[in-house]
C-alpha positions as CSV (number, residue, x, y, z in Angstrom):
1,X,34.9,59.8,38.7
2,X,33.6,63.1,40.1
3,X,33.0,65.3,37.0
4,X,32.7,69.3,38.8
5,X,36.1,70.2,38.8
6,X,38.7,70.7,41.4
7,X,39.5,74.4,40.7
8,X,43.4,75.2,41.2
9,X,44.8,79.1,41.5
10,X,48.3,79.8,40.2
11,X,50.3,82.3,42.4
12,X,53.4,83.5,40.1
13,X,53.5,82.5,36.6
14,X,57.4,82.6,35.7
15,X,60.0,80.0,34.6
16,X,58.3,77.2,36.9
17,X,54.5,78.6,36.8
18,X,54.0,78.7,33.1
19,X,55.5,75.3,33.1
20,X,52.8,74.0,36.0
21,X,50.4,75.7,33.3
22,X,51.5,73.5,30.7
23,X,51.3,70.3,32.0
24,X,48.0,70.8,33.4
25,X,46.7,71.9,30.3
26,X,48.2,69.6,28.3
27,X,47.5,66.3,30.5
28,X,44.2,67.2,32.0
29,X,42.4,63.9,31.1
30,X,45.5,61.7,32.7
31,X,45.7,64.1,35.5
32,X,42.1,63.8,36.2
33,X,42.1,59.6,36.0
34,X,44.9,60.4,38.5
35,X,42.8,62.0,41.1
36,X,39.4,61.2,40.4
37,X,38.2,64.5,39.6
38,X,39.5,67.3,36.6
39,X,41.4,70.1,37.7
40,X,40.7,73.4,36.2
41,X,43.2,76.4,36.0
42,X,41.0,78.9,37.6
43,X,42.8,82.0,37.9
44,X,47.0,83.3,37.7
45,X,48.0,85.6,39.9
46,X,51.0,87.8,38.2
47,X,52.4,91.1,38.5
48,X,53.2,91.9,34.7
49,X,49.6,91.0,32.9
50,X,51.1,92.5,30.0
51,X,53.3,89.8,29.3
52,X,52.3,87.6,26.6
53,X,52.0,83.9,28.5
54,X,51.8,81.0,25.6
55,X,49.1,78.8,26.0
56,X,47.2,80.4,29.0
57,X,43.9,82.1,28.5
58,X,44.4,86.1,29.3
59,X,41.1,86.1,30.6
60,X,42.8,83.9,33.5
61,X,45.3,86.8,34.4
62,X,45.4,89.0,37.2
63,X,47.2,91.3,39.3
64,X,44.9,90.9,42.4
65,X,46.3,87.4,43.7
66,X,44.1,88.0,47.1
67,X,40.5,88.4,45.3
68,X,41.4,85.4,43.4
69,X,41.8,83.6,46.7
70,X,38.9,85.3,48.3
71,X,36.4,84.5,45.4
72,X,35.3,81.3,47.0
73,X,35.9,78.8,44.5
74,X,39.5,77.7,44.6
75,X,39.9,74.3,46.1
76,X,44.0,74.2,45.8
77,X,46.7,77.3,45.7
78,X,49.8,76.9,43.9
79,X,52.8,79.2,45.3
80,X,55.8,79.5,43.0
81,X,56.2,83.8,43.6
82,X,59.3,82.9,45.7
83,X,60.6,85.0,48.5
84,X,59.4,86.2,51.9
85,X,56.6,88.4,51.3
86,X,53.9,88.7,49.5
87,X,54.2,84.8,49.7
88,X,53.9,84.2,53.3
89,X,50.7,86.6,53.4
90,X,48.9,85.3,50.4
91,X,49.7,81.3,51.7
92,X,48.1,82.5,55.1
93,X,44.9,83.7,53.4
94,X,44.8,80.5,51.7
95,X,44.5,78.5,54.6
96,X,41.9,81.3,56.0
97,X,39.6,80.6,53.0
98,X,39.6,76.8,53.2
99,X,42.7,76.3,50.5
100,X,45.2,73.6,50.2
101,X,48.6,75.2,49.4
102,X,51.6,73.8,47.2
103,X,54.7,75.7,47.3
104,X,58.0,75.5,45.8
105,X,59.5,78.3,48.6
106,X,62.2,77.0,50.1
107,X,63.1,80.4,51.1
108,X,59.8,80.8,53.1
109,X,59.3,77.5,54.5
110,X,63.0,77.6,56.2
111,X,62.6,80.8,57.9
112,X,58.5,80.2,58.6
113,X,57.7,77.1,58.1
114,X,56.6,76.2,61.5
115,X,54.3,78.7,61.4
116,X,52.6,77.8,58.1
117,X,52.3,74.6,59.3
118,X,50.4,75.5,62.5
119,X,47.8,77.6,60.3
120,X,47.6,74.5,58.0
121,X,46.6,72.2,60.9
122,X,44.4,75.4,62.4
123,X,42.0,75.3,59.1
124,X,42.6,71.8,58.2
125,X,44.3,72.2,55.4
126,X,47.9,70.9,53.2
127,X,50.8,72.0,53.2
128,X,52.8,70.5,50.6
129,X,56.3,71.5,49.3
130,X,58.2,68.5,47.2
131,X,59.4,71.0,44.8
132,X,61.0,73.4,47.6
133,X,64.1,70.6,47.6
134,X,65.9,69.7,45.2
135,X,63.4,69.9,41.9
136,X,62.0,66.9,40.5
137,X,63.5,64.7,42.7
138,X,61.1,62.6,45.3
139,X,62.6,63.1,48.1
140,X,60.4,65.3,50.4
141,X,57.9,62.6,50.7
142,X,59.6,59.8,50.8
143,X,61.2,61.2,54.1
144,X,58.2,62.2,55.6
145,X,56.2,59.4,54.2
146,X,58.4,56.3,53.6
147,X,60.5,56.3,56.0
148,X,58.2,57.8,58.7
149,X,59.0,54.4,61.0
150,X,62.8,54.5,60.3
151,X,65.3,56.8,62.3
152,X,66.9,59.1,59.7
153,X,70.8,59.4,61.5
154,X,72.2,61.5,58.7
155,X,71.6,63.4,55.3
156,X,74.3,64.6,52.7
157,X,74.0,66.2,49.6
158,X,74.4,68.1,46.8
159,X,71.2,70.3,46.3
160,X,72.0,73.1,43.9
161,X,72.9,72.7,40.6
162,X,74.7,75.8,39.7
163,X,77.2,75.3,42.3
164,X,77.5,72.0,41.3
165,X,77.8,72.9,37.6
166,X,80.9,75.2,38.4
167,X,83.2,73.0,40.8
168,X,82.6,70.2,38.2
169,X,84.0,72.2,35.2
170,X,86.9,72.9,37.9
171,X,87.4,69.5,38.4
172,X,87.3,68.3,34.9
173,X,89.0,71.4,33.2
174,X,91.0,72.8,35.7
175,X,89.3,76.6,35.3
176,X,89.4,78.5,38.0
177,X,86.5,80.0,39.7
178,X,85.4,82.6,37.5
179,X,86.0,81.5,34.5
180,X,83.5,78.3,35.6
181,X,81.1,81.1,36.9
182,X,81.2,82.5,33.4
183,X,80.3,79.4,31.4
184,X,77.4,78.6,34.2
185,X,76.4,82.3,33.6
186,X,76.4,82.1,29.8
187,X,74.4,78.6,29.8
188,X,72.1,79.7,31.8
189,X,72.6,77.3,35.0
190,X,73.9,80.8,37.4
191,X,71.7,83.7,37.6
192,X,72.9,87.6,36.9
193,X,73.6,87.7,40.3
194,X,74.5,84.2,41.9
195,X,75.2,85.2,45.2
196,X,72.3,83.1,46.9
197,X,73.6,80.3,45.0
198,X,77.5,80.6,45.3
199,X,77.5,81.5,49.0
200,X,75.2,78.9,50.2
201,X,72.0,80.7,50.7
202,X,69.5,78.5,48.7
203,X,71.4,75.2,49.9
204,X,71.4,76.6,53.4
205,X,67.1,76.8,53.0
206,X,67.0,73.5,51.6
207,X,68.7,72.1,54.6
208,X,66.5,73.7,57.0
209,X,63.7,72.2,55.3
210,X,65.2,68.5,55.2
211,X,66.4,68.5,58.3
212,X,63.4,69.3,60.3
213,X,61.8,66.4,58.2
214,X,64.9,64.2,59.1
215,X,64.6,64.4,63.0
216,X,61.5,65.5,63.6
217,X,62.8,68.7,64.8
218,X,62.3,72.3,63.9
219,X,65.2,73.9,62.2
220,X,65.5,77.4,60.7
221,X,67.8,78.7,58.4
222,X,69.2,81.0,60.8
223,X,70.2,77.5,63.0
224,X,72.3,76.2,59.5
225,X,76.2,77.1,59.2
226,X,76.7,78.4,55.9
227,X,80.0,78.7,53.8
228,X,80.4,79.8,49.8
229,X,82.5,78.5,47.6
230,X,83.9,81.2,46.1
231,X,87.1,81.1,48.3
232,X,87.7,77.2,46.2
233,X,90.3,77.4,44.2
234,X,92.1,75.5,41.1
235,X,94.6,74.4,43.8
236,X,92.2,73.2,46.1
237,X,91.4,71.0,43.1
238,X,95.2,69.6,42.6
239,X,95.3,69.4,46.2
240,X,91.8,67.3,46.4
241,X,93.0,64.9,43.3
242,X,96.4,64.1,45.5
243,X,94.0,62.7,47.9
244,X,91.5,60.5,45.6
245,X,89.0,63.1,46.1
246,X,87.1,65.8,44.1
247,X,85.2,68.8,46.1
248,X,81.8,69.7,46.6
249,X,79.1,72.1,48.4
250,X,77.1,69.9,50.8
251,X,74.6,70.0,52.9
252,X,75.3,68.1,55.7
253,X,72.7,66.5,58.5
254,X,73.7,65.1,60.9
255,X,72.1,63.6,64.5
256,X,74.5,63.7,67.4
257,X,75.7,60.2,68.8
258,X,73.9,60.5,71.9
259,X,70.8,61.6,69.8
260,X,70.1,64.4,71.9
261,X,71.3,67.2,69.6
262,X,71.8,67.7,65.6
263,X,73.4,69.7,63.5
264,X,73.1,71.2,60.1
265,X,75.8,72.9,58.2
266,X,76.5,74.1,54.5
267,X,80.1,74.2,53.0
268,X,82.6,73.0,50.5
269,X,83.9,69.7,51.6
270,X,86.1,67.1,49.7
271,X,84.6,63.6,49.3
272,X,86.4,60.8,47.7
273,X,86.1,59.7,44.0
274,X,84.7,56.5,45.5
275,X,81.3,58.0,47.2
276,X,78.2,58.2,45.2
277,X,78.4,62.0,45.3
278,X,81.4,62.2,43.8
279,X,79.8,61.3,40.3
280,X,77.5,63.3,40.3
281,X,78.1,65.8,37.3
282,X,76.9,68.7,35.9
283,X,74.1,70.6,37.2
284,X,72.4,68.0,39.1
285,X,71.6,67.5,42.6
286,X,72.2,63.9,44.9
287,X,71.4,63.6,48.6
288,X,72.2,60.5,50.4
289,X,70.2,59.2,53.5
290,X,71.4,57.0,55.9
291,X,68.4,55.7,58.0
292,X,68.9,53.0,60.9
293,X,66.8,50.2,59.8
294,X,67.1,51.4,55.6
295,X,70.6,51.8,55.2
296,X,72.1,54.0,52.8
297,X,69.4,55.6,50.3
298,X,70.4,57.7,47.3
299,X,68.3,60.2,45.6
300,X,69.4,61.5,42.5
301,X,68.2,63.8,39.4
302,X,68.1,66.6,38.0
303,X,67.6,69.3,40.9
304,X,66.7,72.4,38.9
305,X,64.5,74.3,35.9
306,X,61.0,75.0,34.7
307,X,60.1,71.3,34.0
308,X,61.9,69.3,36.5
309,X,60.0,71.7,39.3
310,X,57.1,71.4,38.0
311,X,57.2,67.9,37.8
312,X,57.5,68.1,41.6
313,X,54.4,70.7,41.3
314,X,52.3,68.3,40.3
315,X,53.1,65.6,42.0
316,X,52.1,67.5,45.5
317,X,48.8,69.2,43.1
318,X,47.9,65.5,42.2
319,X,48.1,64.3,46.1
320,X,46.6,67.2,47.8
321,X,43.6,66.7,45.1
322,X,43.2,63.0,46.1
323,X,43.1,64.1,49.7
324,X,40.5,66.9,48.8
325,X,38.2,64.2,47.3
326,X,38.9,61.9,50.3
327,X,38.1,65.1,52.8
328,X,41.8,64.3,54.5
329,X,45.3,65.8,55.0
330,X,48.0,64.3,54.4
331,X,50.9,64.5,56.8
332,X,51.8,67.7,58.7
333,X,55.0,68.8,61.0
334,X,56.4,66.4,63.0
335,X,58.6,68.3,65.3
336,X,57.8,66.4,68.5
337,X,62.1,65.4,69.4
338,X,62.3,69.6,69.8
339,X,66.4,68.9,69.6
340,X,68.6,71.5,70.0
341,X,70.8,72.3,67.0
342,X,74.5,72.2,68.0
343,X,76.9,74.9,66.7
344,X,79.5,74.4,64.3
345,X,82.4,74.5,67.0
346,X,80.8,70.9,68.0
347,X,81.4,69.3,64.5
348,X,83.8,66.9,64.2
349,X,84.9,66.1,61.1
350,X,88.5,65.9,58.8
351,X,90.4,68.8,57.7
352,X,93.2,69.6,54.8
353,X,94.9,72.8,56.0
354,X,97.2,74.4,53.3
355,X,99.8,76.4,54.8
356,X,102.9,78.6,53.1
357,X,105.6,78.3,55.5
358,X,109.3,79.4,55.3
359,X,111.5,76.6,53.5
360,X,113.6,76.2,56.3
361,X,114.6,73.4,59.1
362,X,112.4,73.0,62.3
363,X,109.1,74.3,60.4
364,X,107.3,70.8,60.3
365,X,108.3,70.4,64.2
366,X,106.7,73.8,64.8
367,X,103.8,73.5,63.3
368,X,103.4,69.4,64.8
369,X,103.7,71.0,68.0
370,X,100.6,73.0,67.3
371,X,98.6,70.7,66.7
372,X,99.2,68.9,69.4
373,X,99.0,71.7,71.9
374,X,95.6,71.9,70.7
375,X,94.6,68.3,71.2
376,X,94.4,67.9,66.9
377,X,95.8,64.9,65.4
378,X,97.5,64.6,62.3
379,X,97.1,61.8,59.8
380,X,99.3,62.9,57.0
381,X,101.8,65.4,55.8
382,X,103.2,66.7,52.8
383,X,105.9,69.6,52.2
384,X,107.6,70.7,49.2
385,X,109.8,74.0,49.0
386,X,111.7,75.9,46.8
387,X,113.7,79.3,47.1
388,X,113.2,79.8,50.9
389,X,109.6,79.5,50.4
390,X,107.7,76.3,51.2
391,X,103.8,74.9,51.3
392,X,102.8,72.3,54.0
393,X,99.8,70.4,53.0
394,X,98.4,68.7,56.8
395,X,95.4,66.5,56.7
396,X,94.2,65.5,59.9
397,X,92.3,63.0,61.7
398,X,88.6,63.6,62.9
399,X,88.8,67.0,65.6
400,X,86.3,69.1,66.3
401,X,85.9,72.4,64.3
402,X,86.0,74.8,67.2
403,X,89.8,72.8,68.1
404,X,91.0,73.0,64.1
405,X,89.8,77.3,64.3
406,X,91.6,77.3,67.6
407,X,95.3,75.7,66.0
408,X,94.9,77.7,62.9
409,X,94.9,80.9,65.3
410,X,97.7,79.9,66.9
411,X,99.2,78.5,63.4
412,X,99.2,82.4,62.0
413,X,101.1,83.7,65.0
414,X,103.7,81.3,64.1
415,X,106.6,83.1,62.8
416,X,107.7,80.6,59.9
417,X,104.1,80.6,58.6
418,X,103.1,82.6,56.2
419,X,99.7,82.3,55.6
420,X,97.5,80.2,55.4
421,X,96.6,78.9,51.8
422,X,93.0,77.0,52.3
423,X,91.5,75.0,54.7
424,X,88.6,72.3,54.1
425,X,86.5,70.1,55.1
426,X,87.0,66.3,54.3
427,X,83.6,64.0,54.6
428,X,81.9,61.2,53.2
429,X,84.9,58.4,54.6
């Protein structure tokens, strides 16, 4: 075993940094037997130094995250900082400086991470990113790695936990929204301000990211349809447990029949109690694969936290060591298909449309008729009214999105409906 140390720089020492800290501190010897070599904590980049940091020498502290990677010692870069910039820069100088990186930005790598790559491959250097998706769970690798010979036709999943956390206490307790946003809040699973996780943001990134590993294509967040939750309701709920189903935010992947195009789309959906993702409780995070040769995979764990992530860390610290010893990379972008990424109007899927509708003769007919006229079938029906008022539950067959917005226009200009209630997705039959 080589004994002069791999020397590793920590950029961002928060929830998930000082966790990275730990475990290399505390399992250096099996870390080293591991990769061949020790790997020394060699510097932590933070912006408050005056923060007391358990277990991490202060002489290790500083505010100058660039000198630490210009000093000419660091073999490997860590990147947990999060968000767009200073990130972006300080992985660049990495690269410039001969440095491996491992990130955890999902944020960065699905708005730039065609252009890290490239840079990567320009200095001949890694780029790894495991805990970017979906925390500890290997999945990152096993796409790009393990099922590198296999065509990958179409991912789903569950990859945030706080949104998951909330729409399973709405399920299981009936709450409503807010009152599950409150109990996430208070545990600790929804930041001050969720809005990246409750609207779709941070699942939106992580779809980027798998799906340009999925299809060999490059996908930015910007090509991803994204849709919060906070529109789901306690009625929803009823509405979903009528139909042997529960709901969820998904990520959805998807290659086009012909195989020329894909999509990749973010939204509440229901599923039925009978799909694997339908189990999955609490704050934790599932993604199913269906490959052409594999079959159905499922990947499942806890998809969030300080520990879980750096789990993930380490893992991608412990390969991209093993590579440094072994003067290799390990595997870069593979974007070769360069497949277009289909809008949303394109999607065909299931809907449940709930409408309020006058309780009155001829309504049903009306609103048939619409459907038809815009080439939508429908599979079922259900109506119940009182007082003059009434609610019309349609679920339909498979239609593409762009047909179901086009009969819900025309649905609202109906005068016997009044409004309509909800409308959602149904996948995963």
């Amino acid at each position: 075993m080589r004994t002069r140390p791999l020397k590793v720089a920590l950029l961002g020492c928060g929830v998930v940094g000082s966790e990275v800290a730990r475990i290399m501190t505390t399992h250096a010897d099996d870390l080293a037997q591991r990769i061949g070599a020790p790997v020394e904590l060699a510097g932590v980049a933070v912006r408050r130094p005056s923060k007391v940091r358990e277990g991490i020498d202060p002489a290790l502290i500083t505010t100058d995250a660039t000198a630490l990677l210009k000093r000419g010692d660091i073999d490997i870069a860590i990147e947990v900082i999060g968000g767009i910039e200073p990130a972006r820069t300080l992985i660049n100088t990495a690269f410039e400086h001969g440095i491996s990186v491992v990130s955890a930005n999902k944020a960065l790598l699905a708005q730039d991470g065609a252009a890290l790559h490239a840079a990567a491959e320009q200095h001949g250097r890694d780029l790894y990113y495991e805990a970017a998706v979906a925390g500890a769970i290997p999945l990152v690798r096993p796409m790009r790695e393990s099922l590198a010979g296999d065509k990958i036709n179409r991912v789903m999943g569950i990859v945030n936990g706080t949104t998951n956390f909330i729409l399973d206490k709405m399920d299981s307790t009936g709450a409503g929204y807010q009152e599950a946003l409150d109990e996430a809040t208070a545990l600790g699973y929804a930041e001050a301000d969720p809005t990246a996780d409750v609207e779709g943001y941070d699942a939106a990134a992580k779809a980027a990211i798998l799906a340009g590993i999925a299809f060999h294509t490059r996908v930015r967040l910007d090509d991803v349809y994204r849709e919060g939750m906070t529109e789901v309701s306690a009625a929803d709920f009823v509405s979903a447990k009528r139909m042997g189903c529960t709901i969820k935010l998904l990520a959805i992947l998807e290659r086009a029949a012909d195989g020329e195009s894909v999509t990749a789309r973010v939204h509440p959906a229901m599923i039925p109690l009978s799909h694997p993702l339908a189990s999955v409780r609490e704050a934790y995070n599932a993604v199913f694969v269906e490959a052409e040769a594999a079959g159905r995979l499922m990947f499942y764990g806890p998809g969030a936290g300080g520990a879980p992530t750096a789990s993930a860390v380490l893992g991608d610290l412990v390969a991209v060591a093993r590579n440094k010893l072994a003067e290799a990379t390990g595997p870069g972008e593979s974007a070769y298909t360069q497949l277009p990424v289909s809008p949303m109007g394109e999607v065909v899927t299931r809907y449940h449309i709930s409408l309020d509708v006058a309780d009155k003769p001829g309504v049903l007919a009306q609103v048939a008729t619409t459907f038809a006229e815009h080439g939508v079938s429908i599979d079922t029906v259900r109506q119940q009214g009182k007082d003059g008022e009434a609610s019309l539950v349609v679920v339909t067959h498979r239609a593409a999105d762009a047909a179901l917005s086009g009969t819900v226009e025309a649905l609202r200009k109906l005068d016997t409906v009044r409004g309509v209630a909800s409308i959602m997705r149904v996948e995963g039959e």
